[in-house]
MOPAC internal coordinates of N, CA, C and O (Angstrom, degrees):
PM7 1SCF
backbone

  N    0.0000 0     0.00 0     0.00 0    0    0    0
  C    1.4421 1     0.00 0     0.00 0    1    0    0
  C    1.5271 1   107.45 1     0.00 0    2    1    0
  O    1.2310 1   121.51 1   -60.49 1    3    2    1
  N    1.3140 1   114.71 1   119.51 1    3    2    1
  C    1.7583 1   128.56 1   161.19 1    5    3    2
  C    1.5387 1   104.39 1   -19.33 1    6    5    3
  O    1.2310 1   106.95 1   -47.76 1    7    6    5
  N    1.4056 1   141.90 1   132.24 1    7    6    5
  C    1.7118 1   128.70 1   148.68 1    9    7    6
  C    1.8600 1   103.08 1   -47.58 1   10    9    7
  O    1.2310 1   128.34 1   -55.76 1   11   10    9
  N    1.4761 1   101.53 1   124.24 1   11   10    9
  C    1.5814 1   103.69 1   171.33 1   13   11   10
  C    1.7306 1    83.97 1  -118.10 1   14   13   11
  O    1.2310 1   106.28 1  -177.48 1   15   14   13
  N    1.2959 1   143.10 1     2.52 1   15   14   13
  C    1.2308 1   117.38 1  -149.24 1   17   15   14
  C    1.9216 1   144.22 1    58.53 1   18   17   15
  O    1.2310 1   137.19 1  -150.00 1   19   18   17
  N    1.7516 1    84.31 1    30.00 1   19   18   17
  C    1.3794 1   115.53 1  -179.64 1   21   19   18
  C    1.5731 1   116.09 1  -112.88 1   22   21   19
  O    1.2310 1   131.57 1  -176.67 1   23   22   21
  N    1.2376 1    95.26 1     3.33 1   23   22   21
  C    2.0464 1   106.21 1   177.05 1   25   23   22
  C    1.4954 1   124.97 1   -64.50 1   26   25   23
  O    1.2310 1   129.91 1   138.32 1   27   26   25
  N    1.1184 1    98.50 1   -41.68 1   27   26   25
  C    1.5691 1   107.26 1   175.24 1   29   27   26
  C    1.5582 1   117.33 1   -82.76 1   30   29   27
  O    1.2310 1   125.84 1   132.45 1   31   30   29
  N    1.1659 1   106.38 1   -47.55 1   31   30   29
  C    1.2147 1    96.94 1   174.92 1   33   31   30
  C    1.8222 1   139.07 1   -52.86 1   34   33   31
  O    1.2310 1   145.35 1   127.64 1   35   34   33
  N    1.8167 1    68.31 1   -52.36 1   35   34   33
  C    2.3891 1    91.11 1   166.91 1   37   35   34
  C    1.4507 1    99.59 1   -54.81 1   38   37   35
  O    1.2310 1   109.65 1   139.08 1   39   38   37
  N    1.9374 1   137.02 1   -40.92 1   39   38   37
  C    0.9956 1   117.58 1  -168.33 1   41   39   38
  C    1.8207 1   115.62 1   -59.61 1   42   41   39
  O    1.2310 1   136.38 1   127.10 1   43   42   41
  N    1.2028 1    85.89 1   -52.90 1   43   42   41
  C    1.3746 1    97.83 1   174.91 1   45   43   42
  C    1.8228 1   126.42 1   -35.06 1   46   45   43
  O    1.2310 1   140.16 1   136.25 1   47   46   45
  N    0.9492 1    78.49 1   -43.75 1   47   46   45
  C    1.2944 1   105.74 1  -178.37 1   49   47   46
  C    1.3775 1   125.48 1   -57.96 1   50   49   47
  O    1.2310 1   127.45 1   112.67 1   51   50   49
  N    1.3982 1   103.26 1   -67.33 1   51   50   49
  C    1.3293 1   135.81 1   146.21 1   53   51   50
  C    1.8013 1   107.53 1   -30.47 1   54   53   51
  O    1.2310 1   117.27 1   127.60 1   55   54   53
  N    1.3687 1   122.80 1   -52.40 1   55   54   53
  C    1.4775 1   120.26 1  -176.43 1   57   55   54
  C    1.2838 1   109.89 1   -52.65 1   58   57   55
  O    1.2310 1   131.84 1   125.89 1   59   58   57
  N    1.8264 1    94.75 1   -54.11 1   59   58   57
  C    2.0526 1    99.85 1  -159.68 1   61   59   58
  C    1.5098 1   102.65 1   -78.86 1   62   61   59
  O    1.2310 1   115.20 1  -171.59 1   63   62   61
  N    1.4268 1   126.70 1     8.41 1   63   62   61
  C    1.4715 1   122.09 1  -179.61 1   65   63   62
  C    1.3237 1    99.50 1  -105.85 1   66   65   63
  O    1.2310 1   123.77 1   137.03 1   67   66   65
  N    0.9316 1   110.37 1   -42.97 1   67   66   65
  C    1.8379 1   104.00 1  -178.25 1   69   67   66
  C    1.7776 1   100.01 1   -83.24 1   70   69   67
  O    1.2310 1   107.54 1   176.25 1   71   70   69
  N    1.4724 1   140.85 1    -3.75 1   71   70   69
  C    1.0514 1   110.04 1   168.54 1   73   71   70
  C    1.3714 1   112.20 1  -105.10 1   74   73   71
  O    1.2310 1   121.04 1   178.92 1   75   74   73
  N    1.4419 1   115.62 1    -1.08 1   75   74   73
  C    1.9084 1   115.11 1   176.52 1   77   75   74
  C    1.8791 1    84.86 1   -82.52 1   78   77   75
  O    1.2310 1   117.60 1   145.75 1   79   78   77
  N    1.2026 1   122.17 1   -34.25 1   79   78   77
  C    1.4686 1   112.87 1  -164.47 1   81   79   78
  C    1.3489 1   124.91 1   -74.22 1   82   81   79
  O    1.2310 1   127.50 1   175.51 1   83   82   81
  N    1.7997 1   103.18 1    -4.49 1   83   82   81
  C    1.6642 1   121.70 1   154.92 1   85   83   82
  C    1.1508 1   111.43 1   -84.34 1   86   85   83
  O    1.2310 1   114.39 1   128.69 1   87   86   85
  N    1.4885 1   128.23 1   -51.31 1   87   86   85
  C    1.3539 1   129.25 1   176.73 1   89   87   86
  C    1.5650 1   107.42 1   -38.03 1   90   89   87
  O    1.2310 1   130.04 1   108.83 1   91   90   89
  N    1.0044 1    98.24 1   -71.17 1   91   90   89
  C    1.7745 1    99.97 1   170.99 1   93   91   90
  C    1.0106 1   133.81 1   -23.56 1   94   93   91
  O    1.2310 1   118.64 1   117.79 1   95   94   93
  N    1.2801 1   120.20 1   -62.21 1   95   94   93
  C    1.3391 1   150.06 1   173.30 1   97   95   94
  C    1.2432 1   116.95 1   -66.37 1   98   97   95
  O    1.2310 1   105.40 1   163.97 1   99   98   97
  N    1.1166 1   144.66 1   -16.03 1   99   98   97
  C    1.0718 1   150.97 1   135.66 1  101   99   98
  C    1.8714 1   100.53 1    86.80 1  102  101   99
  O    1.2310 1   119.89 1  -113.14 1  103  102  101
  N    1.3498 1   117.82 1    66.86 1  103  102  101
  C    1.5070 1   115.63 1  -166.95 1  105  103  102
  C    1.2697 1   117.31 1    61.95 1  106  105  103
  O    1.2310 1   104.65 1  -165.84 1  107  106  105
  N    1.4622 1   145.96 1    14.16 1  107  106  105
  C    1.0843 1   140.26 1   179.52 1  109  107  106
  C    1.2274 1   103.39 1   -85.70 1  110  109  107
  O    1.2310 1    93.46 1   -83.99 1  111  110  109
  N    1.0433 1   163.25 1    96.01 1  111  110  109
  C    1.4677 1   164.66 1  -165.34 1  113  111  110
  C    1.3876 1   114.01 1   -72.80 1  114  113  111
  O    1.2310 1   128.17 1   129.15 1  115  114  113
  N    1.5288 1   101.87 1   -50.85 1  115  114  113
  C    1.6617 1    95.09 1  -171.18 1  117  115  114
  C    2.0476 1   111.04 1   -86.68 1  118  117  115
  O    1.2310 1   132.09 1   173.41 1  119  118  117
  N    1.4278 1    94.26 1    -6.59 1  119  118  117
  C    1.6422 1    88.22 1  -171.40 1  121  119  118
  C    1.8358 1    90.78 1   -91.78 1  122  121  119
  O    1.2310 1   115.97 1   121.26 1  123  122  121
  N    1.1350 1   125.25 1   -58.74 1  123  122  121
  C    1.1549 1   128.48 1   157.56 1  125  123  122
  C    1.8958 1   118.58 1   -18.73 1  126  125  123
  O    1.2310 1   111.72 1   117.71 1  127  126  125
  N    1.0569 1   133.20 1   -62.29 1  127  126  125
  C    1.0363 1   138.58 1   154.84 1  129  127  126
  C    1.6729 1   117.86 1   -39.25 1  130  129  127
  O    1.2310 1   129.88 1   133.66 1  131  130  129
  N    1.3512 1    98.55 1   -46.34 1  131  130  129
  C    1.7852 1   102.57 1  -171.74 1  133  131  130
  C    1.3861 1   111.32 1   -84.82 1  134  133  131
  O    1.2310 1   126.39 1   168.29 1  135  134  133
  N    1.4094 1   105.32 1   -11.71 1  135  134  133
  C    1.6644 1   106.21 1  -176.76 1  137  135  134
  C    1.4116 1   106.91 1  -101.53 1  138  137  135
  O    1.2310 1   116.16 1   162.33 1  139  138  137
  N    1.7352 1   124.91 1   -17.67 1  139  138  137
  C    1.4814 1   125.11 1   179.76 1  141  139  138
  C    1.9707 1   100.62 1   -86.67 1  142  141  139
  O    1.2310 1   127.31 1   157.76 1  143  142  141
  N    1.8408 1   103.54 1   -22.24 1  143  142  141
  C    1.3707 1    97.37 1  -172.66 1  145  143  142
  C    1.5526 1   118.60 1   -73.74 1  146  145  143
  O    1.2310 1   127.50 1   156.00 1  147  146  145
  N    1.6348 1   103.17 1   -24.00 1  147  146  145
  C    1.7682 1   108.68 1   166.74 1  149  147  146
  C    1.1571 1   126.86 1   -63.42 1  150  149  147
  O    1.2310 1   120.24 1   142.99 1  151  150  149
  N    1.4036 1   117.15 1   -37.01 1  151  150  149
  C    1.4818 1   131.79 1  -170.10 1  153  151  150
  C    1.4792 1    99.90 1   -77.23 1  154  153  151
  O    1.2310 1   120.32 1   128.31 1  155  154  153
  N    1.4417 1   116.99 1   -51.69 1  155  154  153
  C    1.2965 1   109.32 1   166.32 1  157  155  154
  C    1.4297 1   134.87 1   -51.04 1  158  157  155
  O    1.2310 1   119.71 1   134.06 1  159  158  157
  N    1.2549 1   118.15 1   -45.94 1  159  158  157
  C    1.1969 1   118.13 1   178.05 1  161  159  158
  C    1.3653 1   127.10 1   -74.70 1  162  161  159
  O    1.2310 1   120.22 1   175.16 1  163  162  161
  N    1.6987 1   117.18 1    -4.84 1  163  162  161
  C    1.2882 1   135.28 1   149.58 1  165  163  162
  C    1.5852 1   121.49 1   -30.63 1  166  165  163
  O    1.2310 1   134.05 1    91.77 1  167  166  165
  N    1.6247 1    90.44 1   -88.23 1  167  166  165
  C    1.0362 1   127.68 1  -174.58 1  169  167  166
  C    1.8748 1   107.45 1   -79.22 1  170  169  167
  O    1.2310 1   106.71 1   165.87 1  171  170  169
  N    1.2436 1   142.32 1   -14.13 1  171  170  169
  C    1.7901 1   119.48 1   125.58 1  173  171  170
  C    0.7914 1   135.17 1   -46.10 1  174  173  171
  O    1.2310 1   115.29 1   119.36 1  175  174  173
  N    1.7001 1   126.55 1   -60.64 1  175  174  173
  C    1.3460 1   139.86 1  -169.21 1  177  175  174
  C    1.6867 1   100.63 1   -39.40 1  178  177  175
  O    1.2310 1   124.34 1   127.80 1  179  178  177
  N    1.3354 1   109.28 1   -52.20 1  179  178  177
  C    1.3075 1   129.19 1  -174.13 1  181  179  178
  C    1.9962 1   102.65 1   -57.03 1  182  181  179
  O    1.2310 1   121.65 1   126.93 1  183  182  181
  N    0.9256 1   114.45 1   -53.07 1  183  182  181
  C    1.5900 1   113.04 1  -172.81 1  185  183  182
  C    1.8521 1    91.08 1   -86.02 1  186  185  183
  O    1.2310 1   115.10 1   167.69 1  187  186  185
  N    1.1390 1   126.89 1   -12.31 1  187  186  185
  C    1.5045 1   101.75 1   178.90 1  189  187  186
  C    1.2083 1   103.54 1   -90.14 1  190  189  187
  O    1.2310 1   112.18 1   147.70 1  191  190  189
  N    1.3049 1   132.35 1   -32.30 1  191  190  189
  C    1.7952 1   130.74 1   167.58 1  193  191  190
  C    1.1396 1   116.73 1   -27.15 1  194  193  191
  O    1.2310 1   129.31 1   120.11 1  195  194  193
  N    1.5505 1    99.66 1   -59.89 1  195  194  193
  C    1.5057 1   100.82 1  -172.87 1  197  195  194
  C    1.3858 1   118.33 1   -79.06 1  198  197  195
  O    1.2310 1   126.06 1   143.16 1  199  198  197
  N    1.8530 1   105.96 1   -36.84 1  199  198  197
  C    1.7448 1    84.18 1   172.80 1  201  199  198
  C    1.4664 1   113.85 1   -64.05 1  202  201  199
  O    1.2310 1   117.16 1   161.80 1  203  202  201
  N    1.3497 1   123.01 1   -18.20 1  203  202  201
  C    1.6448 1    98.09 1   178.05 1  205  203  202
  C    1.5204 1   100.47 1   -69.89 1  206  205  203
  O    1.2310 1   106.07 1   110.61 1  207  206  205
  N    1.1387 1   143.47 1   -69.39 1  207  206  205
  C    1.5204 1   136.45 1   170.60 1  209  207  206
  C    1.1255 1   114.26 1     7.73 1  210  209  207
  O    1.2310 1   124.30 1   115.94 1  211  210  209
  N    1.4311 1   109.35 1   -64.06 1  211  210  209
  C    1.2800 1   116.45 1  -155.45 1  213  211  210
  C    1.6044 1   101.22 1   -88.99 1  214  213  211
  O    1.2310 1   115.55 1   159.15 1  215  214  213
  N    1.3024 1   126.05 1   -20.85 1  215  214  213
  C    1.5527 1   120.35 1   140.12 1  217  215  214
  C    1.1686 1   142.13 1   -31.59 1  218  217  215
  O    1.2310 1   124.94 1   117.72 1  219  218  217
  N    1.1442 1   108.12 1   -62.28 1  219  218  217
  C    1.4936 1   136.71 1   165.23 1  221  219  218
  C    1.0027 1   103.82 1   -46.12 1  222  221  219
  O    1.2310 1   105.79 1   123.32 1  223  222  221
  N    1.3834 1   143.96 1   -56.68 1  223  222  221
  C    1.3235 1   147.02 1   167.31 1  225  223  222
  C    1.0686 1   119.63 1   -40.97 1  226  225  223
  O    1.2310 1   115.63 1    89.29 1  227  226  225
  N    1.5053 1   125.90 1   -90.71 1  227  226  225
  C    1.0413 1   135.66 1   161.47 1  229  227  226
  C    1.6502 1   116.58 1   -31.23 1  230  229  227
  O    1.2310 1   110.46 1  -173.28 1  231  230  229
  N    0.9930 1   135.53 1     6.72 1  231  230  229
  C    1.7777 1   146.18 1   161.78 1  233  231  230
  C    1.0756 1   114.44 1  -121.46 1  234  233  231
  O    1.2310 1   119.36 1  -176.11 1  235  234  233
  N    1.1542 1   118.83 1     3.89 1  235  234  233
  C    1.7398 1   109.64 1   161.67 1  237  235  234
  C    1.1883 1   129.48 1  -103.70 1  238  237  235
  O    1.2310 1   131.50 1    -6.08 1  239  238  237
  N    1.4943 1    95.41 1   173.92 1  239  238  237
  C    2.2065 1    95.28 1   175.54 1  241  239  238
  C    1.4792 1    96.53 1   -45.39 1  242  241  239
  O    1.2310 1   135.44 1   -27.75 1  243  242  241
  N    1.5887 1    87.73 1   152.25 1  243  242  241
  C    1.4009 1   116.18 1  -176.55 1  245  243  242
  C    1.3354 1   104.18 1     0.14 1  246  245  243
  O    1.2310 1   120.55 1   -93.69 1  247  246  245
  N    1.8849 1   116.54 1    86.31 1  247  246  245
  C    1.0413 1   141.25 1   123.92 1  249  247  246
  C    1.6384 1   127.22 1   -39.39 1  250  249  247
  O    1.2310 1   122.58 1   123.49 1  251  250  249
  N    1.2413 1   112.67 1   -56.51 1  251  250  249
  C    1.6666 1   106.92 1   166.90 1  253  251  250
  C    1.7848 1   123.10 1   -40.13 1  254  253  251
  O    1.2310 1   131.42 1   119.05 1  255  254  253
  N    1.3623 1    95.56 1   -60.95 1  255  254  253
  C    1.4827 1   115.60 1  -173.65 1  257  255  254
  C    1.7007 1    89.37 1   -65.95 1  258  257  255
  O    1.2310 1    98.43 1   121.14 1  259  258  257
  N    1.4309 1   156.26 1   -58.86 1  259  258  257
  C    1.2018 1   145.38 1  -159.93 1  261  259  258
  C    1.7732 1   114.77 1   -66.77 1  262  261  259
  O    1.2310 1   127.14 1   127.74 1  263  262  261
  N    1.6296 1   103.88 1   -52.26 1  263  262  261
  C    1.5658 1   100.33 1   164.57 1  265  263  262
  C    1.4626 1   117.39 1   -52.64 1  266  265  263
  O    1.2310 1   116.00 1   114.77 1  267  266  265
  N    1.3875 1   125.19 1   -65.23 1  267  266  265
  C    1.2005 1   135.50 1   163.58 1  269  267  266
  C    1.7090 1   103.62 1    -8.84 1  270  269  267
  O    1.2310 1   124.70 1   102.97 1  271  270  269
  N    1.4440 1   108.58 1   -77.03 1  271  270  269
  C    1.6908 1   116.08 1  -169.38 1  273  271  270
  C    1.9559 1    90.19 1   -58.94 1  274  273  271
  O    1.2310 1   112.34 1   121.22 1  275  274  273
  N    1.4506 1   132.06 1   -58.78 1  275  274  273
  C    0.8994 1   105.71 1  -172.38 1  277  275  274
  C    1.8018 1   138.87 1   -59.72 1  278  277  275
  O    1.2310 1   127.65 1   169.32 1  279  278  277
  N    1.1356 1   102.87 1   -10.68 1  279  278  277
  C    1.7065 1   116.83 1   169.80 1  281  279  278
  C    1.3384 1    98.72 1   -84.35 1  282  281  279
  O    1.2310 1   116.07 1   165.30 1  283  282  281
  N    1.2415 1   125.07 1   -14.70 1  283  282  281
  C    1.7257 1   108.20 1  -172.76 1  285  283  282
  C    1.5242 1   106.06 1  -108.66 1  286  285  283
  O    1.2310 1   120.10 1   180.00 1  287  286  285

């Protein structure tokens, strides 16, 4: 995934989902794991889209002038 400035947060994120998804699970390790690895990969896929987007953007012709129009 491109840096969008979504790293810290997804980590975070990533922590309190995989540790309610042990709680849950009650020592099951691998179902626990397989049930925090769906939810996760939900909800990345989703923030890596856009940081590539927002890659893509930022690497194209007149990138300045396009962000520019998009803040305005």
């Amino acid at each position: 995934m491109p840096p969008a400035g979504d790293g810290v947060n997804l980590a975070m994120l990533d922590a309190m989902e995989l540790a309610l998804s042990i709680v849950r699970h009650e020592g099951e390790w691998d179902k626990a794991i397989e049930a925090y690895e769906q939810k996760m990969y939900a909800y990345s896929s989703e923030t890596a889209k856009m940081a590539y987007a927002q890659f893509k953007l930022m690497m194209s012709e007149n990138a300045v002038t396009k962000i520019k129009q998009l803040f305005e």
